[in-house]
N, C-alpha and C positions, 0 to 999 in steps of 0.2 A: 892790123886789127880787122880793115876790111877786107880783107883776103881770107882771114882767121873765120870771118863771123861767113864767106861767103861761102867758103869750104865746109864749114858745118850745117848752112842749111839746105845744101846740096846734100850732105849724109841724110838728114833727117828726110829729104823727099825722098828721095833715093829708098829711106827705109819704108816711107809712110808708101810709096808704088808698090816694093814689095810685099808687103800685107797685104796690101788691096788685091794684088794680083794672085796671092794664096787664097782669098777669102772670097774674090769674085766668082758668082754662082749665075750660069746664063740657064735660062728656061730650058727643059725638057721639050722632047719633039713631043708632039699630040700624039701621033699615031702610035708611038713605042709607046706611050704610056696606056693607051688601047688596047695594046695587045697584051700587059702585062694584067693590068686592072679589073677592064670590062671583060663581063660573060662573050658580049656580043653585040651585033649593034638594034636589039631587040630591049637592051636595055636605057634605051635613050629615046626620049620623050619631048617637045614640044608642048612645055604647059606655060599659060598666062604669060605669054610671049619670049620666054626663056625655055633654054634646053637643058633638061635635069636629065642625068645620070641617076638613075633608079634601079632599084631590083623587086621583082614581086613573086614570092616565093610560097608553096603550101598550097592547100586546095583552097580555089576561088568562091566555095561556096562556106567558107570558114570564118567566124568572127575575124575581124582586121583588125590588125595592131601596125600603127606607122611608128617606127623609129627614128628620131631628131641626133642629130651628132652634133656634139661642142664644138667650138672655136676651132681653126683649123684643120679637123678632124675629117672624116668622109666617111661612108656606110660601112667601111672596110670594119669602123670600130665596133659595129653589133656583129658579126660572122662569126664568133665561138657562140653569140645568145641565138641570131637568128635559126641556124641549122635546126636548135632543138625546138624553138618555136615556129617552125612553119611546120611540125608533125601536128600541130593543131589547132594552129593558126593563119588565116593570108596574113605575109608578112611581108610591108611594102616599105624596106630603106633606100634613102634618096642620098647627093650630095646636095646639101644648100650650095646655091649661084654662089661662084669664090672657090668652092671650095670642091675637093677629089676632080672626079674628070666631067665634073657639072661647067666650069667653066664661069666668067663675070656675067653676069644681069646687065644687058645691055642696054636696059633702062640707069643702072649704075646706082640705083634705089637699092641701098642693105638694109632699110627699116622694120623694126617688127612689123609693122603695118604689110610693107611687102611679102613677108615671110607670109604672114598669115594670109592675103592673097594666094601666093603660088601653093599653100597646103591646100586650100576650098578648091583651087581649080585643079588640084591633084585628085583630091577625092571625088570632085564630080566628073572628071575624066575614067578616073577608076568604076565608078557607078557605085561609088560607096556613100549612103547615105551617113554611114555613123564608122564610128572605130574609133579603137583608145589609143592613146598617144603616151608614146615613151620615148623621152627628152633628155637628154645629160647639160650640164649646166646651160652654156647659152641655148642649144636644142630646149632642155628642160623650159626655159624661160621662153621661150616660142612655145611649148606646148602647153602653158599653163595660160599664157596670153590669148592664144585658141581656144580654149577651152573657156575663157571667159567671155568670149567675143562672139563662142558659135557653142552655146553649153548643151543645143540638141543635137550636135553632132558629133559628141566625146560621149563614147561608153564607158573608160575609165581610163584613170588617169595615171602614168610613174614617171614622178620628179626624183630622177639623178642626181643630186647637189647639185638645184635648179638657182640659174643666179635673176637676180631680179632685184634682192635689196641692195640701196647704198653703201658704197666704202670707198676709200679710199681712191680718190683719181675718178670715180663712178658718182656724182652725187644727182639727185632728183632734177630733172630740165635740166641739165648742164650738160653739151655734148661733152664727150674728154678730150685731154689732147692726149695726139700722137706721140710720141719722144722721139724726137730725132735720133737716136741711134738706132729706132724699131724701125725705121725709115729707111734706113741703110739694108733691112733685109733687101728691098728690091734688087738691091745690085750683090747683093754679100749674105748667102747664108749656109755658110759651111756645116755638113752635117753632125759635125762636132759639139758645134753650140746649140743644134736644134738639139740634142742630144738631150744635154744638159737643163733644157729648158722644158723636155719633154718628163724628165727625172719629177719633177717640181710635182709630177699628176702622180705619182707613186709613192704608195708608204715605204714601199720595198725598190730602189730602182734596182735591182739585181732581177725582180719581174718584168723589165723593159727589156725587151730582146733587139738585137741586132734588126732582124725582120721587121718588125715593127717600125723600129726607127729611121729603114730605108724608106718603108711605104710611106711614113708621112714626110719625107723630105724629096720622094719623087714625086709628090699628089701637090704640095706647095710648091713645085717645079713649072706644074703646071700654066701653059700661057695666062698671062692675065691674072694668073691666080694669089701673086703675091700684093699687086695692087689692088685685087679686091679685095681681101684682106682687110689690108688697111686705111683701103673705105670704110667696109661694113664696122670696123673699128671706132673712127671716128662716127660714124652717125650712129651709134647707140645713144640712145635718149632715154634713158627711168625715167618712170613715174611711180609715185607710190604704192606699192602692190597691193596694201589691204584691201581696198576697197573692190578692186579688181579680183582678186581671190575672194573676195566672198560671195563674188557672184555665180563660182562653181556649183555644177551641179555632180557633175560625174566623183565617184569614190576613187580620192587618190591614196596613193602608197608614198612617200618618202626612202629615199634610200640613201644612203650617204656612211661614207669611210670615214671614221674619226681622226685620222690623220691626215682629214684634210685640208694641203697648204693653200688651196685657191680660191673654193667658196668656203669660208668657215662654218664648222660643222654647227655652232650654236646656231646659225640661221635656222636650222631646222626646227627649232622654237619658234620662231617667229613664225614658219609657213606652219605649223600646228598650230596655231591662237587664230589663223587667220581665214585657214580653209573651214566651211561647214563636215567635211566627212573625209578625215585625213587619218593614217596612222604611217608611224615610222618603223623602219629598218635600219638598222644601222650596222657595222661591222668594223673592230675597236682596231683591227691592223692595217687595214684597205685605206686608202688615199682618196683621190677626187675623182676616180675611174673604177669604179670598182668591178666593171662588165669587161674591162680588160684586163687589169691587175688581178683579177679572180673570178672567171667565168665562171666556173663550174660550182663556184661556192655560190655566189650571186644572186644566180640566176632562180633558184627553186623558190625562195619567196617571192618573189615575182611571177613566176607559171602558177603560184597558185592563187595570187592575189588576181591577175587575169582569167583565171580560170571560176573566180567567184568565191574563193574559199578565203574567208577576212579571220584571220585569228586575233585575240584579243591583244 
């Protein structure tokens, strides 16, 4: 029997080694992902003591619009929007510290608090006094937190299914916890399961292309970049957004895919009851991205909401 029992749980490691060794994923070099990613090294910055990976795109004497990217995400995800908005706009996207080829905050600080730091000392480096911010969920909830915090320095406002309300695992002062299996990306993140996990942001995943799903599993390749992550993860902290949205001043837009499975689309009620000068967009087949799952559809109510044209 103990021979029986000793022999099977030598199979069982034996098996549990080789999974791990299918599934073990070691860092990307920096520099290949440089060459693959970045313009150049004109797009790399030294702001508020971190080095953001940016782009600043259109003429500099052009209303400025900053684009905020989700969880995981990097500036890669505005490049079907940006193209068409730098013909009339400066258009300035970054990776948040963690994340694309921005690299950890080596303060190791992923708080709104810091975010909204590194955006002020972005735009006073830029020499911008003002510009609107357009934010997709975590992005969105950074740029609606800016905007609260700095309301004479937002011209107008687009919330992406912006997350910011409580749910499940997120509730008001309670950091979350991590789950240890998410834990296990550090060492294990075969592109297979980002895959699958990427599917979750589309009403259509038949719209997630191969491309796509390499870029964000070489950009999380990145050094440092899967343990910042799961920093900036654990230290989210809500707080109750009304109070804070009502302190907007700039005219937001709402935008949001009714298929979607990450921020639930009724939120958008809620940030309507709460903002003073909000209207929504929505689109009934589009998911939680809808700037990638359908740019070209997307985007026009947005160019024109930026552009000052508010339809009813």
């Amino acid at each position: 029997m103990k021979t029986a029992a000793l022999i099977t749980a030598i199979v069982a490691g034996v098996g549990l080694l080789a999974a791990f060794a299918w599934a073990w994923t070691p860092d990307r070099a920096l520099d290949e992902l440089k060459s693959r990613y970045a313009n150049g090294a004109d797009d790399f910055r030294e702001i508020a003591g971190t080095r953001l990976h940016l782009r600043d795109q259109g003429p500099h004497d052009a209303p400025a619009v900053v684009l905020l990217h989700g969880f995981g995400a990097s500036l890669h995800t505005w490049e079907p929007w940006a193209e068409t908005l730098a013909g009339s706009f400066r258009v300035i996207s970054l990776d948040l510290p963690g994340g694309g080829l921005s690299g950890p905050d080596p303060t190791g600080d992923y708080s709104d608090a810091r975010s909204l730091e590194i955006i002020a000392s972005l735009l006073d480096e830029l020499g911008l006094a003002r510009a609107s911010l357009v934010g997709n969920s975590m992005g969105g909830r950074i740029a609606w937190r800016f905007a609260a915090e700095f309301p004479e320095r937002v011209e107008r406002l687009v919330l992406i299914a912006p997350d910011g309300f409580s749910s499940p695992g997120f509730e008001y002062g309670v950091a979350p916890e991590v789950p240890a299996v998410l834990r296990l990306m550090r060492h294990a993140l075969p592109r297979s399961v980002l895959r699958m996990n990427l599917q979750a942001a589309y009403a259509d995943p038949a719209a997630l292309s191969d491309a796509v799903v390499q870029r964000y599993h070489d950009l999380m390749l990145a050094p440092g970049n899967r343990d910042a992550l799961l920093d900036r993860m654990a230290q989210v902290m809500l707080v109750p957004p009304e109070p804070l949205l009502g302190r907007i001043q700039a005219p937001t837009l709402l935008v949001w895919g009714e298929q979607d499975a990450m921020v639930p689309f009724s939120n958008a009620d809620d940030y309507l009851a709460a903002l003073p000068d909000a209207r929504l967009v929505s689109f009934a087949d589009l998911g939680h991205v809808p700037h990638e799952e359908a740019p070209a559809r997307s985007l026009p109510p947005v160019l024109d909401f930026l552009n000052g044209h508010r339809s009813p």
